[in-house]
N, C-alpha and C positions, 0 to 999 in steps of 0.2 A: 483390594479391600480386606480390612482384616475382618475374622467374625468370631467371637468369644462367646461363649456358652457357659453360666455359671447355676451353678445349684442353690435352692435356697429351701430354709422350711420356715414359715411362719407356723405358730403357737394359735389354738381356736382359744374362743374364752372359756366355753362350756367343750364338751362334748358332741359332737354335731353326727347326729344320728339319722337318716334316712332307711325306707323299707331296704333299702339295698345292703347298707352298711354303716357304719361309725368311727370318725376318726376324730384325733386329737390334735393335728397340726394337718396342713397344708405343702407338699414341696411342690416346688415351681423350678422351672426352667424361666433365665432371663438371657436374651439375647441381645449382644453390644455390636452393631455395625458400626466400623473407621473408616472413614474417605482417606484417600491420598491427603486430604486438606487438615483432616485433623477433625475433622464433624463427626459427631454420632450420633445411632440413634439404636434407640433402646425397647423394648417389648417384654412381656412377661406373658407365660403359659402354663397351663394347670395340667393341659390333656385331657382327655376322655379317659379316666380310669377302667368305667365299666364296658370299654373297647379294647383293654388291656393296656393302652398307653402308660407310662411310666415315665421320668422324667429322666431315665440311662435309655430308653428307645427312641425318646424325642431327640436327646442330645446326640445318639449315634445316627438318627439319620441327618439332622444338620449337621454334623462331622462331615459325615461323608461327602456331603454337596458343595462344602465350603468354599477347596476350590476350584468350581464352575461359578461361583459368586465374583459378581463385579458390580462397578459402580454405573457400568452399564444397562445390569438387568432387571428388567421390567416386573412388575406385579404380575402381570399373564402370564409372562415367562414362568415366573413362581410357582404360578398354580398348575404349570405343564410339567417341574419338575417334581413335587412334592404331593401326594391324596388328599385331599383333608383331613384339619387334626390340630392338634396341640403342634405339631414341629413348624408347619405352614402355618398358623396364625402367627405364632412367635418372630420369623421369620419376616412375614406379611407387615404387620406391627413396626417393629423394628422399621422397612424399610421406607415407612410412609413418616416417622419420627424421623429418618436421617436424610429425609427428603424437605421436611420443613426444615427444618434448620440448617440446612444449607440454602433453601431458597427466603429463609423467612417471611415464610406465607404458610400459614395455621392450614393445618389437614385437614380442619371442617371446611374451609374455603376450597381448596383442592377439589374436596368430596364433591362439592357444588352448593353446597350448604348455605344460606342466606347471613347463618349465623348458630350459635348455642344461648339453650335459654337453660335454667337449672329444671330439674325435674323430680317427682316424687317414689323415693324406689319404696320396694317394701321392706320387711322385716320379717326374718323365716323364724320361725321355731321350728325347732328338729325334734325328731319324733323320739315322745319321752313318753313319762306316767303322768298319771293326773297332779300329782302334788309337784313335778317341775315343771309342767306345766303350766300350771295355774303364776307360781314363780314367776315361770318367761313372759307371762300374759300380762301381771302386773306391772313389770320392769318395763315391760312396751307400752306404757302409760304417754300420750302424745302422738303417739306413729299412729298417722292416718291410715296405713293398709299395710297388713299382716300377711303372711302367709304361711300355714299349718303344713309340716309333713306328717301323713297319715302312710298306714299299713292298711293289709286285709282284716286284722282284728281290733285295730284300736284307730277308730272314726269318728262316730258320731259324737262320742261323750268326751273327746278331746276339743274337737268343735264347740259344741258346749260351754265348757270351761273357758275359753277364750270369748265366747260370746259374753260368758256373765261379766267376768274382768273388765273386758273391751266394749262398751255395748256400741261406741259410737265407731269404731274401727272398720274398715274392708276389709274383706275376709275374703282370701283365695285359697285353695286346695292343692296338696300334690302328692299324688299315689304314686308316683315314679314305679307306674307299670304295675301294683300291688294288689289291682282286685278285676276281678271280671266283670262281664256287662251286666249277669245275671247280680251282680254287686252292689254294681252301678247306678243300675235300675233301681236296687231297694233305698240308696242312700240318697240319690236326686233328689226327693221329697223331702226329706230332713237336712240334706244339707242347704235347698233353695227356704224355707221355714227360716231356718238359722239369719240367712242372708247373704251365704255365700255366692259371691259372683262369677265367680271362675273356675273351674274342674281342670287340674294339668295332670296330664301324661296316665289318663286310670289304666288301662289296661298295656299288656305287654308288646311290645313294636311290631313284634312278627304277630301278633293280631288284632292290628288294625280294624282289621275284615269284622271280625265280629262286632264292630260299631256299625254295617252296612243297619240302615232301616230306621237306626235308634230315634224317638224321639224324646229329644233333651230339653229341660226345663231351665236346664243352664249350661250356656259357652262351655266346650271343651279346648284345651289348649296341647298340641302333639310338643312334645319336649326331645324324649329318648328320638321318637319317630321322624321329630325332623332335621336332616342334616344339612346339607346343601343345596342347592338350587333341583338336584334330579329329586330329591324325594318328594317334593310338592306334590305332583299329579296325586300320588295313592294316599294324600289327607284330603284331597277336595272332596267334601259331602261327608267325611268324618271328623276331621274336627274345625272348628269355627275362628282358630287363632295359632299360629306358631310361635314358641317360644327360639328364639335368634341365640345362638352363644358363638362367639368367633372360635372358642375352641373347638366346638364341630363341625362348622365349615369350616374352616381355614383360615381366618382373617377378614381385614374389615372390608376387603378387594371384594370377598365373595360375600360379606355379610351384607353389604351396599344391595349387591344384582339379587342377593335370596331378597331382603326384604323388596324391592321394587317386583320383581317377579311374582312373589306370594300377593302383593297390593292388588298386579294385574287377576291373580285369581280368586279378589273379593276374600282373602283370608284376614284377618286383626295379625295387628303385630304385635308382641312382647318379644324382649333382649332379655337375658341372662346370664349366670356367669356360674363358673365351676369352684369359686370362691378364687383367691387370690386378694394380693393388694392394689391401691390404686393405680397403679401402674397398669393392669390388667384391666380396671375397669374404664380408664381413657377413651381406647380407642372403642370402648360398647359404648359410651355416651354420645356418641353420633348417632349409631342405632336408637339408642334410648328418643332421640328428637322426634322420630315419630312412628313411635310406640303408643298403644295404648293402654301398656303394662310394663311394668321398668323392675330387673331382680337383679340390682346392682349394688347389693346388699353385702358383700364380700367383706371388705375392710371393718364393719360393723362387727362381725363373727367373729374377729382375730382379735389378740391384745392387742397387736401394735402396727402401724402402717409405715411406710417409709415417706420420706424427705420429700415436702411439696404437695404432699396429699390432698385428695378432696376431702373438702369440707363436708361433712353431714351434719344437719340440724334436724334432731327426729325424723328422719328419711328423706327430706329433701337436699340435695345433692348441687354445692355450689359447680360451675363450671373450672373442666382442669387449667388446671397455671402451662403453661409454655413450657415452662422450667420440667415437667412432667412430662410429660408425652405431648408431642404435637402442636 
């Protein structure tokens, strides 16, 4: 089986800013499995940046494995040779597209899946000032549920601003690790006030712990914190909801057993994504069927998407073509 690994950058619209960092284009790794037959199948992967991943590390550990790859090897197999990550998703991805198309039987059927129904993702604003703010607030005129990236200084009165723009809008949060509990604590009240629903990733992964006791006025959602199926145990009783991204599991093999696993521990589900095209967000829209938060907002962020794309109608998200993934 051949397997080709190609680099790409897509262009943001804006500027896409989080507490962590800002960037102006997205590169991705896409990954091309060939059967002896002539079928392929295809995946795309962002990686975990803020685990150092890069898309020359992604691509050099898929180098490396290429040939112990055959058209014999299994998803388990997969997951015995690769950690989780951007190289295993892509990989994973890839192997479940070049599996439908040779059987032509749709990967949500495989999954076990009854079927796909379209779903409603959000819309992020990336963490700005109040006057592009306010901008992105109004341009998101229609989207039913938003999603604000906040820092440790600039919260509440970004909130705000989006509330007055947006008043009929859902509103979730995401500190991607950027404030403490003692933080926390002060903003719960004005952010539950506002009418935010959701609080993602407030505090830093290595401390969890200091959410032991809290009581919250509103859902917490583990993002950075949750990876794979081991991470679970140490969010049970700190946060209320996982956010799913196949990039930091590995794919949809392991994305399928986390969320059935996180269901078994009474956690909510949300899917996400590292941005990418639709290509990448494919194989999350199986996750997304039963989620009760969808951040499959990628293609939205960029200029431009590739050939076959999902549809998006002010956030909701028609189901992918064949011709796409799966």
């Amino acid at each position: 089986m051949d397997t080709a690994v190609a680099l790409e950058r897509w262009a943001m619209k804006d500027v896409f800013a989080t507490s962590r960092d800002a960037i102006e284009e997205i590169p991705v790794i896409v990954v091309t499995l060939t059967d002896a037959a002539g079928h392929r199948g295809r995946a795309e992967a962002a990686g975990v940046d803020y685990d150092g991943e890069t898309p020359q590390s992604m691509t050099s550990q898929i180098t490396a494995l290429a040939g112990r790859l055959s058209e014999r090897t299994t998803r388990i197999e997969l997951s015995e040779l690769l950690p989780p990550g951007g190289a295993r998703n892509a990989l994973d991805c890839a192997f479940w597209d070049l599996e439908a198309k040779r059987s032509q039987v749709r990967a949500w059927r495989s999954a076990g899946l009854d079927g796909l129904e379209p779903v409603t993702t959000c819309l992020t604003i990336g963490l700005g000032g109040e006057a592009e703010t306010r901008r992105k607030a109004r341009a998101a005129a229609g989207y039913e549920l938003l999603k604000l990236k906040l820092d440790a200084e600039r919260h509440i009165d970004l909130v705000r601003i989006v509330r007055e723009e947006q008043p009929r809008a859902r509103l979730l949060v995401d500190a991607n690790q950027a404030w403490s509990r003692s933080l926390l604590e002060r903003l719960l009240p004005e952010l539950a006030a506002l009418g935010v629903e959701l609080v993602e990733q407030p505090v830093p992964r290595e401390q969890d712990a200091t959410l032991d006791g809290l009581v919250s006025s509103l859902p917490l959602a583990a993002d950075e914190s949750c990876t794979d199926r081991s991470s679970l145990p140490r969010l049970v009783g700190r946060y209320q909801y996982v956010n799913i991204k196949l990039d930091k599991c590995g794919g949809l093999t392991e994305a399928l057993a986390l969320a059935e696993q996180a269901r078994r521990l009474r956690l909510g589900l949300m899917v996400g994504n590292m941005c990418g095209t639709s290509l990448a967000m494919a194989p999350a829209f199986l996750i997304a069927q039963s989620c009760r938060y969808v951040d499959l907002d990628g293609p939205l962020l960029q200029r431009e998407d590739r050939a076959h794309a999902i549809v998006y109608r002010h956030g909701l998200m028609s189901v992918p073509q064949a011709e796409l993934w799966g």
